[in-house]
TIBA-728458 format. One line per field, with one value per residue (C-alpha): x, y, z; residue number from 1. Coordinates in nm, 4 decimals. Example, Ala and Ser with C-alpha at 12.3 -4.5 7.8 and 13.67 -1.06 7.14 Angstrom:
<pts>
u 1.2300|1.3670
v -0.4500|-0.1060
w 0.7800|0.7140
n 1|2
</pts>
This chain:
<pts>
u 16.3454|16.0176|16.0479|16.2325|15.9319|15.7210|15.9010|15.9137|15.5519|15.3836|15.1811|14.8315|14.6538|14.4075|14.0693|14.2181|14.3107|13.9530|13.8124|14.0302|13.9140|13.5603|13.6276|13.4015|13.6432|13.6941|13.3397|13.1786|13.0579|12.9824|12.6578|12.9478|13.1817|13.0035|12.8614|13.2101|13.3268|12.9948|13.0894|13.4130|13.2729|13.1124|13.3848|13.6058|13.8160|13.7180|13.6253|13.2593|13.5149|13.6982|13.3807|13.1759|13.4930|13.5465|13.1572|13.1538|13.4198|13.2623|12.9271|13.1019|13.1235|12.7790|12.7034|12.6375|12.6619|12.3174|12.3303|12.5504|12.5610|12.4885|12.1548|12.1743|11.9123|12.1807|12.4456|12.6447|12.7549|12.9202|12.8733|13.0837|12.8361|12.8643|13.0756|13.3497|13.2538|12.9725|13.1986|13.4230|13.1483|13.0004|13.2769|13.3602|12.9398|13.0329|13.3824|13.4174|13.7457|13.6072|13.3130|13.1457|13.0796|12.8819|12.8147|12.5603|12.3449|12.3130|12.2334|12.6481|12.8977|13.2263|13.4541|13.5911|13.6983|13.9579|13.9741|14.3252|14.3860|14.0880|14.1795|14.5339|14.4371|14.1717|14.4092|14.6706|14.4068|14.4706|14.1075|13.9575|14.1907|14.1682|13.8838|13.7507|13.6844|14.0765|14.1528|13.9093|14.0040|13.8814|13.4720|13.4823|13.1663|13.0393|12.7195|12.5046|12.5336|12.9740|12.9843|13.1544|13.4733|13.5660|13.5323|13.7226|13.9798|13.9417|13.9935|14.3067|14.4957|14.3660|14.4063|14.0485|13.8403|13.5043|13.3096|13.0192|12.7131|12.4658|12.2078|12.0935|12.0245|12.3050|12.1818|12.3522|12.1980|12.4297|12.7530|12.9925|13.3288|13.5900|13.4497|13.1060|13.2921|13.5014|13.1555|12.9887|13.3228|13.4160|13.1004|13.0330|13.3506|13.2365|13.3031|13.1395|12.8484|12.7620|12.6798|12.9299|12.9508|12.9576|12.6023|12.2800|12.1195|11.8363|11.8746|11.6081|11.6214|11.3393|11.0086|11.1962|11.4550|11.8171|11.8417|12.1343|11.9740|12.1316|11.9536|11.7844|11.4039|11.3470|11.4934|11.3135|11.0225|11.0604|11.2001|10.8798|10.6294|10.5623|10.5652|10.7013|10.8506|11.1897|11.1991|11.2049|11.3732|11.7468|11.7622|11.5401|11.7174|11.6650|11.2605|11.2592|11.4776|11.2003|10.9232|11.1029|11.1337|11.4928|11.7575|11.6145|11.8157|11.8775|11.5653|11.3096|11.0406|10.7883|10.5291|10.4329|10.2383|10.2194|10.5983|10.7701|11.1187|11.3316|11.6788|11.9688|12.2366|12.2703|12.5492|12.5913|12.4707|12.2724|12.0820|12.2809|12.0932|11.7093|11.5386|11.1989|10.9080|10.6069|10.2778|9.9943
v 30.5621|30.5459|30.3563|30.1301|30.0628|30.0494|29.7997|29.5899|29.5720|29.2921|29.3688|29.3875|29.0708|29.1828|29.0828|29.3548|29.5933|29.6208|29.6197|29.9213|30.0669|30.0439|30.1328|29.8158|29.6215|29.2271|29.0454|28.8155|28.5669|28.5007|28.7461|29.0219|28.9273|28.9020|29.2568|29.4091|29.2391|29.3760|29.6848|29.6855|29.6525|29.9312|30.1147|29.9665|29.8132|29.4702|29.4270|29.1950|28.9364|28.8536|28.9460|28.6522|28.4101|28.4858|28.4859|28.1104|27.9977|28.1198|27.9472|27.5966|27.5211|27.5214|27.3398|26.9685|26.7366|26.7060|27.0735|27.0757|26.6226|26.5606|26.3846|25.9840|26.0604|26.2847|26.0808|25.9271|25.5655|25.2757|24.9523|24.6742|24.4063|24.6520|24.5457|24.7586|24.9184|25.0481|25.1997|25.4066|25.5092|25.6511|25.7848|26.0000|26.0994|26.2924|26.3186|26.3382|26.2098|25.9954|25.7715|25.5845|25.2152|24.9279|24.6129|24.3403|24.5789|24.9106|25.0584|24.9801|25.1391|24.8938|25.1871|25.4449|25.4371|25.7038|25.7655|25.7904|25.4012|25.2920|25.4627|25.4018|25.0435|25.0778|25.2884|24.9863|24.7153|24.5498|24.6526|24.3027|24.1839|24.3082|24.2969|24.6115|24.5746|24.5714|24.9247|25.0546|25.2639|25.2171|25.4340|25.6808|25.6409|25.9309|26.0583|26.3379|26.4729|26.5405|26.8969|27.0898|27.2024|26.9044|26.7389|26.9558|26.9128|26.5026|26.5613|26.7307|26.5312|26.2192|26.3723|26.2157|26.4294|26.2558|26.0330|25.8470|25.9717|25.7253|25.8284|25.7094|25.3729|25.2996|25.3534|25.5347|25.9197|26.0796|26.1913|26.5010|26.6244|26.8836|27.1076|27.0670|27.1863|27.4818|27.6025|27.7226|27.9356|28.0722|28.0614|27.8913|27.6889|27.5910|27.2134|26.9305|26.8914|27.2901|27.3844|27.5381|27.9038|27.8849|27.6467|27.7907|27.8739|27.6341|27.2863|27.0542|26.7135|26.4522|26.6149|26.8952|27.1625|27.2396|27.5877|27.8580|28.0346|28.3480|28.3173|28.6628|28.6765|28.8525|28.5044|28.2680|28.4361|28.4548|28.0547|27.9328|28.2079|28.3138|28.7511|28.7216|29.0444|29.1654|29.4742|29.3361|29.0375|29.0602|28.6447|28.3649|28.2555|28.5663|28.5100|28.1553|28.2456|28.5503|28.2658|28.0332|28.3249|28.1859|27.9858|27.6706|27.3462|27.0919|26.8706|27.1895|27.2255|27.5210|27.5503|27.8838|27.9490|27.5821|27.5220|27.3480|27.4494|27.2011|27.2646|27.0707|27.3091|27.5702|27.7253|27.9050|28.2427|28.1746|27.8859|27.7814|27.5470|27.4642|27.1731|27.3528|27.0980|27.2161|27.0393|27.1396
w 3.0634|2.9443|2.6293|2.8539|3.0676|2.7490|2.5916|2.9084|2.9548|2.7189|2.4020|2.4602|2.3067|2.0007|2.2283|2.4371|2.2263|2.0982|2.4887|2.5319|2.2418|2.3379|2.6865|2.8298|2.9822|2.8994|2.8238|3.0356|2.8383|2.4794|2.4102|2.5084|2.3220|2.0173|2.1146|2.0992|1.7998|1.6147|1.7513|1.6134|1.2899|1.3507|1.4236|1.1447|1.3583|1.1835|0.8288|0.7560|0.6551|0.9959|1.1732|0.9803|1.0212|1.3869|1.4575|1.2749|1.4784|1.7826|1.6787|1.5726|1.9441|1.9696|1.7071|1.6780|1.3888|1.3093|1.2072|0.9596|0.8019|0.4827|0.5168|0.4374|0.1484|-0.0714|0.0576|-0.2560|-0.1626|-0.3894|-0.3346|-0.2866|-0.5328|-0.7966|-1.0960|-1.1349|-1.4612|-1.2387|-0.9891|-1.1997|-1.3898|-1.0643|-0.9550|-1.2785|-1.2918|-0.9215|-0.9093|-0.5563|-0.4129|-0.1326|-0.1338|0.1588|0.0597|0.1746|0.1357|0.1333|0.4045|0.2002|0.5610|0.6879|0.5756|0.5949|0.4369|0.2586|-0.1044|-0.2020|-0.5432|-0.5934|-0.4711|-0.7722|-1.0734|-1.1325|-1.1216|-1.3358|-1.5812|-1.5523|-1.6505|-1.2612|-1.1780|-1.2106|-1.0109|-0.6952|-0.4020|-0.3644|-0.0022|0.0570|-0.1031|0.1819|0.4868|0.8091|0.8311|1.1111|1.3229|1.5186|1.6647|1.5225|1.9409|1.8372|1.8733|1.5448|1.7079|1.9026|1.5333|1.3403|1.6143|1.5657|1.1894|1.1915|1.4456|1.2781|0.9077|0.8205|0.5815|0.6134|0.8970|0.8884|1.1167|1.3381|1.5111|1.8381|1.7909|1.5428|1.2641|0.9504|0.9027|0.7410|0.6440|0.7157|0.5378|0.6851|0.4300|0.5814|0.9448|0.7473|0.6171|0.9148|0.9786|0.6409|0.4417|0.1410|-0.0824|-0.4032|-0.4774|-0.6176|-0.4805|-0.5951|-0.9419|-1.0984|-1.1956|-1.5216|-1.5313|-1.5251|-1.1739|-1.2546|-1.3447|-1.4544|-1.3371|-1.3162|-1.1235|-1.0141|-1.0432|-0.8396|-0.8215|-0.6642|-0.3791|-0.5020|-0.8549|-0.8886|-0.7889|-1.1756|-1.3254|-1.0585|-1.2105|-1.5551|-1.5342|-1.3162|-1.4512|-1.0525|-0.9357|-0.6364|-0.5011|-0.6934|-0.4888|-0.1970|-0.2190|-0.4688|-0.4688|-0.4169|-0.1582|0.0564|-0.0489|0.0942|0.4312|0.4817|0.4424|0.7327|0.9254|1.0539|0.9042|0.7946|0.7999|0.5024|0.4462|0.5757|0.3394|0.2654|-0.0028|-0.1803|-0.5071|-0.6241|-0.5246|-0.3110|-0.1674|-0.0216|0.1747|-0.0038|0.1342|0.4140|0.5770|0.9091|0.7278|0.4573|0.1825|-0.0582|-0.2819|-0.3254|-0.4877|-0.6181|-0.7202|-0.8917|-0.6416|-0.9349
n 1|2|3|4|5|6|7|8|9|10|11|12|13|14|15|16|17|18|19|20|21|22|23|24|25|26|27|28|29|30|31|32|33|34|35|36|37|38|39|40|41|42|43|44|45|46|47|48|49|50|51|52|53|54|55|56|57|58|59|60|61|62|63|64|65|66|67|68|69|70|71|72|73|74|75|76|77|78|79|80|81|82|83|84|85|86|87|88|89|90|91|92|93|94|95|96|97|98|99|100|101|102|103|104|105|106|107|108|109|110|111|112|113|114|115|116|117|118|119|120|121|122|123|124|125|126|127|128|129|130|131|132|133|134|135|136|137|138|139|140|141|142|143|144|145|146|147|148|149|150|151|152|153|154|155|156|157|158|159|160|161|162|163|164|165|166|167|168|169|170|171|172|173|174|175|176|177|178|179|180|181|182|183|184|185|186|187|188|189|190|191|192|193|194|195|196|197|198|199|200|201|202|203|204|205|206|207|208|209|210|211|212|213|214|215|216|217|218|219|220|221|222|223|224|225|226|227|228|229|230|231|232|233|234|235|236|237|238|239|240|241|242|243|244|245|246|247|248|249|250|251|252|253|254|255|256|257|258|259|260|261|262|263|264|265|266|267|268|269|270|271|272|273|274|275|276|277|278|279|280
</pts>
């Protein structure tokens, strides 16, 4: 009889199998909730992994596109009076597989250019013969205000990866992928725009260097001839963060011993990328 009335009763939901657990009761708002799931860590009822996923979901809906664009300065962007040698040759230098384009105002974006509808023309010879502006799909506007969930929502119901980003006035000021959404909940996905893992962690480029955030303070050292502090700090990237005192977003800027360090890429969690310029 009383398996019977066991199996009758419904199976607790997870949320309250861990209130039982921690004999609180259900939480009454976020700040609690996020208590008992740390908690559960604690208690090894949830490994780091789902506890950093679930915490980035949680934190997506109070996020806003602004947080987490692509600013218009790194955005890459083809261009409808370019000749199409130019294009492809673009396109193969990033190898993304979606480009924002414009056309005579290089501040509107009129569309997006999918790879896959260029280069099999191009590898057929038909290139030359076709109007760029009519392989483009439709540019999805939004504001840098859209909150991150009710995006990511937007993106999978209309299966758009990327949207275009105007500020207040209407003006373009950035850019923002699905992948850019999916970071602030899962962390970091190498792609891209990242260097790869089998390149150095510093690249030179012209004035200044691109370098991993998790590059080891001992190399950052021995590359830019600084002494910052190895023993307290395993990665540059930990160094900088200490320096903001908080999570700095893309485009921050601080200055130590001669150097600037510039945001290029943040998550929800941590930097991920640095542009370092020497200023003496």
């Amino acid at each position: 009889m009383s398996s019977e009335s066991t199996s009758s009763q419904p199976a607790k939901s997870w949320l309250e199998r861990i209130s039982s657990a921690l004999s609180g009761g259900e939480p009454r708002n976020k700040a609690e909730l996020i208590s008992i799931l740390r908690d559960s860590h604690t208690r090894q009822l949830l490994d780091t992994e789902a506890l950093n996923i679930i915490e980035g979901a949680l934190q997506v809906s109070d996020m806003q596109v602004r947080e987490a664009m692509i600013p218009k300065s790194q955005m890459i962007v083809l261009k409808t009076t370019s000749d199409t040698d130019k294009l492809i040759a673009k396109m193969i230098e990033f190898g993304h597989s979606r480009f924002p384009v414009t056309g005579d105002d290089p501040d509107e974006v009129i569309g997006i250019l999918l790879a896959k509808d260029l280069l099999p023309l191009a590898v057929t010879g038909k290139l030359d013969r076709v109007n760029i502006k009519d392989l483009l799909r439709p540019a999805k506007v939004i504001p840098e205000s859209k909150h991150l969930n009710t995006l990511l929502k937007e993106f999978r119901d209309t299966r758009n990866h990327m949207a275009v980003v105007a500020n207040e006035y209407g003006a373009i000021s950035g850019l923002i992928t699905i992948e850019d959404v999916l970071e602030q909940i899962v962390g970091e996905i190498e792609d891209e725009h990242d260097i790869d893992e089998g390149e150095h962690s510093i690249k030179s480029s012209e004035g200044f260097f691109i370098v991993k955030a998790r590059t080891p303070v001992e190399e950052f050292n021995a590359h830019f001839k600084t002494v910052f502090s190895a023993e307290e700090y395993d990665t540059i990237g930990g160094f900088v963060l200490d320096k903001f005192g908080r999570l700095p977003k893309r485009d921050e800027i601080v200055e130590m011993s001669n150097l600037q360090f510039k945001v290029l890429n943040a998550d929800s969690r941590s930097i991920r990328l640095l542009q370092v310029t020497p200023t003496a």
